[in-house]
Backbone as a ProteinNet text record, in pm:
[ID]
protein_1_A
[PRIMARY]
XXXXXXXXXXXXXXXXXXXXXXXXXXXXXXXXXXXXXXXXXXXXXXXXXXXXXXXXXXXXXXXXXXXXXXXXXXXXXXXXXXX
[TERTIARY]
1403.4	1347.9	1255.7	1267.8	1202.2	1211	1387.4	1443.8	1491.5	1442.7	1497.2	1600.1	1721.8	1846.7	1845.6	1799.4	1791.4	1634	1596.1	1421.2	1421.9	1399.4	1366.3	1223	1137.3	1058	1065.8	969.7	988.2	1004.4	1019.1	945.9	949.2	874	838.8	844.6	910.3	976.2	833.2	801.9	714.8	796.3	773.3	896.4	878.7	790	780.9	823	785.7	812.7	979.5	1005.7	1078.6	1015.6	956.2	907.9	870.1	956.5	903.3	842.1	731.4	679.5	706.2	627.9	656.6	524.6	561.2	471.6	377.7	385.9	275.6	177.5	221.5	124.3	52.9	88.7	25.2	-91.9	-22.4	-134.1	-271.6	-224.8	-334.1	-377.6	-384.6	-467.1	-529	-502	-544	-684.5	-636.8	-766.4	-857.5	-796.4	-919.1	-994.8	-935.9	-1011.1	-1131.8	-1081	-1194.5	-1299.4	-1276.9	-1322.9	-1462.9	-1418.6	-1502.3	-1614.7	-1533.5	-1606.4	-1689.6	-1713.4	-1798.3	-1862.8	-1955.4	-2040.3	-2133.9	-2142.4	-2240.1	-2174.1	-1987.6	-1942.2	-2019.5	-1989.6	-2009.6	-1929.2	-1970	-1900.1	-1767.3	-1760.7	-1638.2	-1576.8	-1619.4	-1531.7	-1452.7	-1483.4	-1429.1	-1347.4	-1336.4	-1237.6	-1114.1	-1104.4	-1051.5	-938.7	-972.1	-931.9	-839.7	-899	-835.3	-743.6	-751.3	-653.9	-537	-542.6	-453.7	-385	-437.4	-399.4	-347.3	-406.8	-302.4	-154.3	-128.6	-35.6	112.4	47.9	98.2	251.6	291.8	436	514.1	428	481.1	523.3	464.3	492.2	631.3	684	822.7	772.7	892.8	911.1	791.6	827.5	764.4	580.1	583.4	420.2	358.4	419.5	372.3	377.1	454.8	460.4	291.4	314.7	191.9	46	52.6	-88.6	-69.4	-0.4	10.9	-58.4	-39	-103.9	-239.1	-264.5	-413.2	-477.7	-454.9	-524.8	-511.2	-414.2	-454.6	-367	-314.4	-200.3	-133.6	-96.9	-27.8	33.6	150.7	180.2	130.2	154.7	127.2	76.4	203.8	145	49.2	-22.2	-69.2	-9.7	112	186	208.8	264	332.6	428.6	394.5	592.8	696.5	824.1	897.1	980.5	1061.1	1141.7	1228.9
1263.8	1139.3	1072.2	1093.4	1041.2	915.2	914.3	792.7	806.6	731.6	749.1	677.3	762.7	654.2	601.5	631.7	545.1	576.3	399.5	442.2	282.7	301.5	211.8	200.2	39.5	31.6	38	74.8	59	-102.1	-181.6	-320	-365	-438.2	-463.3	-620.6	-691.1	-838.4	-898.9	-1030.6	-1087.9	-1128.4	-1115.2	-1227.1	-1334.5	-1407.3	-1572.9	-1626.3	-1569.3	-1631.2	-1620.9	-1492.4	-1425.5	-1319	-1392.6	-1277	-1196.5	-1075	-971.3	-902.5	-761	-748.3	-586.3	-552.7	-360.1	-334.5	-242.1	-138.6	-82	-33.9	68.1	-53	-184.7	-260.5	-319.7	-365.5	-407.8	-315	-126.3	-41.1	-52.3	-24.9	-41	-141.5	-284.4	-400.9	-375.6	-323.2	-322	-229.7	-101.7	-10	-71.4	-144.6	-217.5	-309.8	-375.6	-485.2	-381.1	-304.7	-211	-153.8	-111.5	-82	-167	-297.9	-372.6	-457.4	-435.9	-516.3	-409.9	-306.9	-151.1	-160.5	-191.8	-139.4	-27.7	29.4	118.8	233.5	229.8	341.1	476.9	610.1	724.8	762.3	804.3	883.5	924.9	1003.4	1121.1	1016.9	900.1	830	783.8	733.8	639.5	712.9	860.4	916.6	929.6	974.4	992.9	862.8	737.1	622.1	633	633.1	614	747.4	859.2	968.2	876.8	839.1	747.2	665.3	552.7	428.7	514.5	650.9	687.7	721.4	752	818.1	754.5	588.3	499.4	527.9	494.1	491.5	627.5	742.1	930.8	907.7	812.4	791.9	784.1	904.9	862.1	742.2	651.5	536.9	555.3	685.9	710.4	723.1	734.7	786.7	632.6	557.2	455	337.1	337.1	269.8	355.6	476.7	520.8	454.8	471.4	396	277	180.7	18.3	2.4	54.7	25.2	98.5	208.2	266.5	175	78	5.7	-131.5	-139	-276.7	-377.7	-357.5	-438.6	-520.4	-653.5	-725.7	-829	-862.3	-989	-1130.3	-1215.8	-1383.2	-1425.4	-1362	-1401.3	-1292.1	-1150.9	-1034.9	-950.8	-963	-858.7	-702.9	-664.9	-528.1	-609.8	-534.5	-579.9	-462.3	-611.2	-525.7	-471.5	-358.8	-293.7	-433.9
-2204.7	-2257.1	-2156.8	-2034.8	-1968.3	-1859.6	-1898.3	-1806.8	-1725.7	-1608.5	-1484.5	-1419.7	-1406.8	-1373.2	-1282.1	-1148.8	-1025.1	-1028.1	-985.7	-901.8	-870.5	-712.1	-581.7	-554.7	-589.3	-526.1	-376.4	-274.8	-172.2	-118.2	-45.2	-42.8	124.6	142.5	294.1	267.5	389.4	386.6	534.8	504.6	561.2	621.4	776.5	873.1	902.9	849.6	907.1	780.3	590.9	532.8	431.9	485.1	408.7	292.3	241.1	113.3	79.1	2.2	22.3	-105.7	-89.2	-155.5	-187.9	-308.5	-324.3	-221.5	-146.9	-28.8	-87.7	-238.4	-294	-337.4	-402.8	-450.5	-334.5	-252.9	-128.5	-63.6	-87	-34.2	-137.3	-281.8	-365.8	-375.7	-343.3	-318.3	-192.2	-104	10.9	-21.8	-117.8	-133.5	-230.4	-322.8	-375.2	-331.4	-230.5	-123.7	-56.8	-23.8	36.1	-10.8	-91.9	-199.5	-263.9	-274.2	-350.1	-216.1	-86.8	14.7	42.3	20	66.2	-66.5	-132.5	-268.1	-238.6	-97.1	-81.3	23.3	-12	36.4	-48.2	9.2	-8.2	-88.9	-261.6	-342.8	-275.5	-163.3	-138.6	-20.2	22.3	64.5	-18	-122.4	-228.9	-279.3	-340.5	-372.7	-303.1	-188.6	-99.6	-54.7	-92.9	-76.7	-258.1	-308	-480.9	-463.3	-422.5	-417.1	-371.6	-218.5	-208.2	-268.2	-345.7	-423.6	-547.6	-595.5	-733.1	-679.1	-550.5	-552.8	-427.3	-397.7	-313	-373.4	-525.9	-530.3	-517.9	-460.9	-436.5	-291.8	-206	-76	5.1	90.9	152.3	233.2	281.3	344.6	452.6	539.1	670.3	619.8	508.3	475.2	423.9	357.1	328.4	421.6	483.6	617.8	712.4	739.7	825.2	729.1	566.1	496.7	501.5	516.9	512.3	625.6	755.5	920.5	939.7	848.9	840.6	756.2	666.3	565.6	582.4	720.4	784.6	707.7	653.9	549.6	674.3	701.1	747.3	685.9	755.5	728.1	738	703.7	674.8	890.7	925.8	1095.4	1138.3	1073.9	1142.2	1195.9	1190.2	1245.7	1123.3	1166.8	1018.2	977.9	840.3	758.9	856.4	799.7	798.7	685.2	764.3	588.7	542
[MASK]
+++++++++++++++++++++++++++++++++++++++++++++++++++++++++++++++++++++++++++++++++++

């Protein structure tokens, strides 16, 4: 049928405010920020970035954590989330 009995967003907690968020949505805002601030990226850059953003929620902990700090994702003070 298609239902999945257990499924865990990942989520990363802001430490100054508490609040925390899902890791994959944060990466794919992050690639669309980029995305839209570049209007004159390179075709095969741009893919390469959206390969990414389709596949943010396939990410183990350790892999989405390594794209959150390549895509510059921070918290409210600049620091990284934490788990």
């Amino acid at each position: 049928s298609g239902h999945v009995d257990r499924f865990t967003d990942l989520m990363v907690k802001d430490p100054v405010s508490g609040e925390c968020f899902r890791a994959d949505k944060l990466l794919e805002d992050a690639i669309d920020e980029l995305i839209e601030e570049n209007p004159d990226m390179p075709a095969v850059e741009k893919e390469g970035h959206l390969r990414i953003q389709i596949q943010a929620d396939a990410f183990s902990p350790a892999e989405l954590d390594e794209q959150l700090v390549k895509y510059g994702c921070k918290a409210s003070n600049d620091e990284p989330y934490g788990p």
